[in-house]
C-alpha positions as CSV (number, residue, x, y, z in Angstrom):
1,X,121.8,121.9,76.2
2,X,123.9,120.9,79.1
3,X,127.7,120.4,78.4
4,X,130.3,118.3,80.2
5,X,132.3,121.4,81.2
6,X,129.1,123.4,82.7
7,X,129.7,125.0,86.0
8,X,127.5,126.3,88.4
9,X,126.8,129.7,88.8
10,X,129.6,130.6,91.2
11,X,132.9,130.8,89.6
12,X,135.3,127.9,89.1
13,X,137.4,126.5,92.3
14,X,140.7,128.0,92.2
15,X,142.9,126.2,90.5
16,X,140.9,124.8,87.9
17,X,141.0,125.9,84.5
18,X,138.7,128.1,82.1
19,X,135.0,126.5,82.1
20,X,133.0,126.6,79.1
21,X,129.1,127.2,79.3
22,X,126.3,126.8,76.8
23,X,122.7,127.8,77.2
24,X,120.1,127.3,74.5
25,X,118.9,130.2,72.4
26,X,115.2,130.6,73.6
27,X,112.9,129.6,70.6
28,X,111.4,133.2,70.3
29,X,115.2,134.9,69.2
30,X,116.3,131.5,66.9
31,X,115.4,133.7,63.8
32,X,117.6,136.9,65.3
33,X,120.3,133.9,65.9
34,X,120.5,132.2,62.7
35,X,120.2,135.6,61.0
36,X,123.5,136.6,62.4
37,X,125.4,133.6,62.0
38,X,124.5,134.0,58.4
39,X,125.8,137.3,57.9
40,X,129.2,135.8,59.2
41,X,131.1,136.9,62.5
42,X,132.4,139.7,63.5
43,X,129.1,142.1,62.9
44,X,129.4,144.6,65.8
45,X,125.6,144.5,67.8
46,X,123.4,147.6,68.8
47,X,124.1,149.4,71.6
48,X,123.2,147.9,75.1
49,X,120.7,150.1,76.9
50,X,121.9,150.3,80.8
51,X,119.4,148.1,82.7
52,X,119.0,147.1,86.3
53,X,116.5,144.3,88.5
54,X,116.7,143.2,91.9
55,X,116.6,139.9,93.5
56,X,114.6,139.7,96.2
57,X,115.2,136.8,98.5
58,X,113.4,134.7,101.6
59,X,113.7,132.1,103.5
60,X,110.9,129.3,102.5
61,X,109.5,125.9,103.8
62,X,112.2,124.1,101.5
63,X,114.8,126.3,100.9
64,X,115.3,129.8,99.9
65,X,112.5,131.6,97.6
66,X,112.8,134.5,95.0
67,X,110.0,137.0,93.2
68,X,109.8,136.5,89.6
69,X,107.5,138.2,87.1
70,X,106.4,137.5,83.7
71,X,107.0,140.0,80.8
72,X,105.2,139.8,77.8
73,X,107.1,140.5,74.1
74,X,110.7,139.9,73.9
75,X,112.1,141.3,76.6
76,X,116.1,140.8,76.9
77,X,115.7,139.8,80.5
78,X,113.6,136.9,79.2
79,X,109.7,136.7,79.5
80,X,110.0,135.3,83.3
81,X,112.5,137.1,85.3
82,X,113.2,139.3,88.1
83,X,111.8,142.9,88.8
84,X,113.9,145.2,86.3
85,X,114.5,147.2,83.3
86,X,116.0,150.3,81.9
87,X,117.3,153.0,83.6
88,X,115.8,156.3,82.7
89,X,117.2,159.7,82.5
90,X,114.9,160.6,85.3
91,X,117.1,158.4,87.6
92,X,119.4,161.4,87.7
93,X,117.0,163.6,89.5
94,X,118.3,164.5,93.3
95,X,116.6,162.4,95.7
96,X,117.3,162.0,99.5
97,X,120.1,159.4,100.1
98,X,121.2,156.6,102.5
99,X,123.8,154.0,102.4
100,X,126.8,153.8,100.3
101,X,127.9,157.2,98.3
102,X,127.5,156.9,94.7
103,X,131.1,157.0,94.8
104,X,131.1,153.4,97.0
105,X,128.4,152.2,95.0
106,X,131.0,152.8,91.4
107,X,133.6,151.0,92.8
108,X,131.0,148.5,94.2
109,X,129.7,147.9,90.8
110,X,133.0,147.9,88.8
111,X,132.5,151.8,87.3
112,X,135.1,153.5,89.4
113,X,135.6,155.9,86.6
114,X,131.6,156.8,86.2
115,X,129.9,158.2,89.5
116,X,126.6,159.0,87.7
117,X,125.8,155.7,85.8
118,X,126.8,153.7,88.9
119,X,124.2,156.2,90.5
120,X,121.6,155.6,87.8
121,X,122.1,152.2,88.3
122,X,121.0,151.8,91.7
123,X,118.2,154.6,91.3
124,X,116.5,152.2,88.4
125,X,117.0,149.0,90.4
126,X,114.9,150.8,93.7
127,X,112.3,152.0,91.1
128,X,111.8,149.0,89.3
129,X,111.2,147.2,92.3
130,X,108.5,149.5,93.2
131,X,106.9,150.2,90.1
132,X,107.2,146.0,88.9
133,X,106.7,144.2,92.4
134,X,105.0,147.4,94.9
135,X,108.4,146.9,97.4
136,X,109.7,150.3,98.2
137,X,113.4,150.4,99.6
138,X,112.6,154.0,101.1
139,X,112.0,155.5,104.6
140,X,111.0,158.4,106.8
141,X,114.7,158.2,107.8
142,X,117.8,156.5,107.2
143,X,116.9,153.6,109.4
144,X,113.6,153.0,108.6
145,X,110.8,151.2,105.8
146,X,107.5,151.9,104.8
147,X,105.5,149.6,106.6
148,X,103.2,149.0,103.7
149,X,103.2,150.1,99.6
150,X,99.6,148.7,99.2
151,X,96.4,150.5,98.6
152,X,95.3,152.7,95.8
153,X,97.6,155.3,96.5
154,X,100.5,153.7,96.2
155,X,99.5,151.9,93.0
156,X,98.7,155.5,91.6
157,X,101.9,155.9,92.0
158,X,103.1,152.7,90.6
159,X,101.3,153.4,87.3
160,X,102.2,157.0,87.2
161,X,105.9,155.6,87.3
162,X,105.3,152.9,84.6
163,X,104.0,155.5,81.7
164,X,106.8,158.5,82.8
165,X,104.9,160.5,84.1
166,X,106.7,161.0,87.4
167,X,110.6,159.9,88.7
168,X,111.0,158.0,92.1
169,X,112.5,161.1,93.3
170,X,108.9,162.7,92.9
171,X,107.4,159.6,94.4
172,X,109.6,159.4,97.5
173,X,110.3,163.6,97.2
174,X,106.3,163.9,97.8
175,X,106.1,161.6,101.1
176,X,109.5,163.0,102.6
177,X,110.9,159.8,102.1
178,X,114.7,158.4,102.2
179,X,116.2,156.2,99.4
180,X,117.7,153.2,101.8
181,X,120.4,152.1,98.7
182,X,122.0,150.2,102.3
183,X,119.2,147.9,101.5
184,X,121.0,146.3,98.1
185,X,123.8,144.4,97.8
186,X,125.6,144.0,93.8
187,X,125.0,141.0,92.7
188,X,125.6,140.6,89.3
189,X,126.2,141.6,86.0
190,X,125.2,140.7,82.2
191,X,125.5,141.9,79.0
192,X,123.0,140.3,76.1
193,X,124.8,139.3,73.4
194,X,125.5,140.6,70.2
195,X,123.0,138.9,67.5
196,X,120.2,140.1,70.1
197,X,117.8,143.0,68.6
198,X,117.2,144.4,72.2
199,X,120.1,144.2,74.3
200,X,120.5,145.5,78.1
201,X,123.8,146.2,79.9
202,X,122.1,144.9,82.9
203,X,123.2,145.1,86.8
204,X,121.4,142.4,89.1
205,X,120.4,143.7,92.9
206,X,119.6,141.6,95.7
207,X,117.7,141.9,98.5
208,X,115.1,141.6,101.3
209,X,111.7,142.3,101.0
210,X,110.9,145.1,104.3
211,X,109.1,143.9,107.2
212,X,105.3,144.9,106.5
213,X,105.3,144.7,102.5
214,X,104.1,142.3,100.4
215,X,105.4,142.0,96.7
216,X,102.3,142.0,94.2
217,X,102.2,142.7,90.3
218,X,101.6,146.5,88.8
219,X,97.7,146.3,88.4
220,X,97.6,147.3,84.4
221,X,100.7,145.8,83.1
222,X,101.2,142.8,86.0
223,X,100.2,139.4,84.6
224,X,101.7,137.3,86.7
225,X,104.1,137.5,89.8
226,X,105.0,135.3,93.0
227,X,107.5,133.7,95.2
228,X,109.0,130.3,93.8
229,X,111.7,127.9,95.3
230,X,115.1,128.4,93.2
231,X,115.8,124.9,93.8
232,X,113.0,123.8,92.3
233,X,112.9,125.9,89.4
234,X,116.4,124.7,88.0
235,X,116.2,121.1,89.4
236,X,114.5,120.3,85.7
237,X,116.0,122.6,83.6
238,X,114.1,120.8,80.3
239,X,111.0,120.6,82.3
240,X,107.9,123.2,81.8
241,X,107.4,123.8,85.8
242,X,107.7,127.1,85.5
243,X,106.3,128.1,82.5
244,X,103.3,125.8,83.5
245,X,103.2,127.8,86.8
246,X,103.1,130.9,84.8
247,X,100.3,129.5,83.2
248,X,100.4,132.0,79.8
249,X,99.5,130.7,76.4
250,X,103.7,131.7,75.7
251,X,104.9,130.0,78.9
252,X,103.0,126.5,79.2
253,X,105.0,124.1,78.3
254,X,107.9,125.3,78.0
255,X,111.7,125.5,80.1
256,X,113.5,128.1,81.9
257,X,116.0,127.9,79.5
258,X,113.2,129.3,76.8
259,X,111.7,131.8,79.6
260,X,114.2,133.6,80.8
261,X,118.2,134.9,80.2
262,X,121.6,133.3,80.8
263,X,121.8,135.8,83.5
264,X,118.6,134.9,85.2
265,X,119.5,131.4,85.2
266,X,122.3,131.6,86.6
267,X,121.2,133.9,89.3
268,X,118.6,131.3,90.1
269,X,121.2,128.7,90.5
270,X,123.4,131.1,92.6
271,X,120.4,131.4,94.7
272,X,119.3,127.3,94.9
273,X,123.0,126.3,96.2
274,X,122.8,128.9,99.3
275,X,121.2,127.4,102.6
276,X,119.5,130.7,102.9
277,X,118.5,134.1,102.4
278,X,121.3,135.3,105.1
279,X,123.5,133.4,103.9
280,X,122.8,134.3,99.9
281,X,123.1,138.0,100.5
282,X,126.3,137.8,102.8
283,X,128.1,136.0,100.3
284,X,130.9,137.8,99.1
285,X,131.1,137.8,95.4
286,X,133.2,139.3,92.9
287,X,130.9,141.6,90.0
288,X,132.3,140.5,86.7
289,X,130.7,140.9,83.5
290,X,129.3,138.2,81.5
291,X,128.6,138.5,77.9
292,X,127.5,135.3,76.5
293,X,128.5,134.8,72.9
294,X,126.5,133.4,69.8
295,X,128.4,130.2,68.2
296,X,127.1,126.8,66.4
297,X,127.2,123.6,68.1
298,X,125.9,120.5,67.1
299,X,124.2,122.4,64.2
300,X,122.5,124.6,66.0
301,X,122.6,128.2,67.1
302,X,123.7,128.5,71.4
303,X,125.4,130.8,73.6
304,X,128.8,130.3,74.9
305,X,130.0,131.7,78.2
306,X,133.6,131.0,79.2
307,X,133.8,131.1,83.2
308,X,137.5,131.8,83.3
């Protein structure tokens, strides 16, 4: 559903009045939806669980390209998204460190009075781009990659990661290697809204894959994983490109707007307007939180997000 008001990702032209956006509810949470509209307003939600994903970025033959995965179940990033997930307890564990103190990376992030979530926060978005795409944001030093994070070892590692059974500060604790947090840039941040069963309190990421690795899906859980054109993604919003490129039995045929979150979508739309990747992850941008909220409109259930 597109309304007249609808704004792009950025936020409105100064000036301007509050905008008003509405995205669809995606077909597999219309029961959760409708459910809570029934009980009436008002009804506090669960709990958001602290989240993180990174945006990786690249310059393509037609514009600028980002990694997106696909997530079975009902995942509250959406079942095609970016890298990501929840952070774990784990991502408290000491690990060695480069780039911004935690301290930077709070006020960065908007949590100047919480040092240790900001911390966890960037911890989960390095180890879910490892564990979900193989790119490791770590070096033997401060100013260096890993040249490669392919090869059965690595994916060892990856699935050991995925189940628990080890933190990234044992993976990159084991090779002497150096957490480059330099590497990320904030980006954004979303909250799922309240009728939601599964919520995340999620922090977006963005950056560049390193020279020498190639993003590829975790061999158990990985389905399906691979560079797209932003552009092209939310040039049809009602179309089934994507989902049709995903090619699962829950993806053909259908849109973005039924694949993935508010947040991803407008993250992809952030990422279609910029001429490219340089010029994506210089952009200076304001982390404000978004929690899109569940209302009626034209009889149906949708979610409203006022861009003041």
């Amino acid at each position: 559903m597109q309304s007249s008001a609808e704004l792009p990702s950025g936020a409105p032209r100064k000036g301007r009045a509050p905008q008003v956006r509405y995205f669809e509810v995606p077909e597999r949470q219309r029961g959760a939806a409708e459910a809570w509209l029934e009980r009436g307003s008002g009804i506090p939600g669960s709990t958001p669980t602290p989240a993180s994903a990174v945006v990786f970025v690249r310059d393509g033959e037609h514009g600028v390209e980002t990694y997106l995965t696909y997530r079975p179940g009902n995942s509250p990033i959406g079942t095609v998204g970016f890298p990501g997930g929840p952070v774990e307890a784990h991502d408290d564990e000491p690990l060695d460190w480069a780039g911004p103190a935690p301290t930077e990376w709070a006020r960065r992030l908007g949590m100047d009075g919480d040092v240790s979530r900001a911390r966890r926060a960037v911890v989960a978005a390095a180890r879910h781009a490892f564990e979900e795409a193989g790119v490791l944001l770590a070096g033997a030093d401060p100013m260096s990659t890993v040249e490669s994070a392919e090869g059965a070892e690595w994916m060892s590692s990856r699935e050991a990661l995925a189940v628990g059974d080890v933190s990234l500060a044992q993976v990159l604790g084991r090779r002497r290697l150096v957490l480059r947090t330099d590497l990320l840039r904030p980006l954004a941040h979303w909250v799922t809204s309240d009728f939601a069963h599964r919520r995340y309190d999620i922090h977006y990421f963005t950056a560049v894959v390193p020279d020498g690795q190639v993003p590829a899906p975790l061999q158990s859980k990985g389905v399906w994983g691979r560079w797209v054109e932003a552009a092209e993604v939310v040039s049809d919003p009602v179309g089934s490109r994507l989902g049709d490129l995903v090619g699962q039995e829950d993806t053909v045929g259908r849109s973005v707007g039924d694949l993935s979150s508010p947040g991803v979508q407008c993250v992809l739309e952030s990422v279609a307007e910029c001429s490219s990747a340089i010029a994506f992850l210089a952009r200076k941008r304001a982390v404000v939180t978004r929690n899109p909220v569940l209302e009626v409109r034209d009889g149906r259930p949708v979610l409203r997000l006022d861009w003041a």
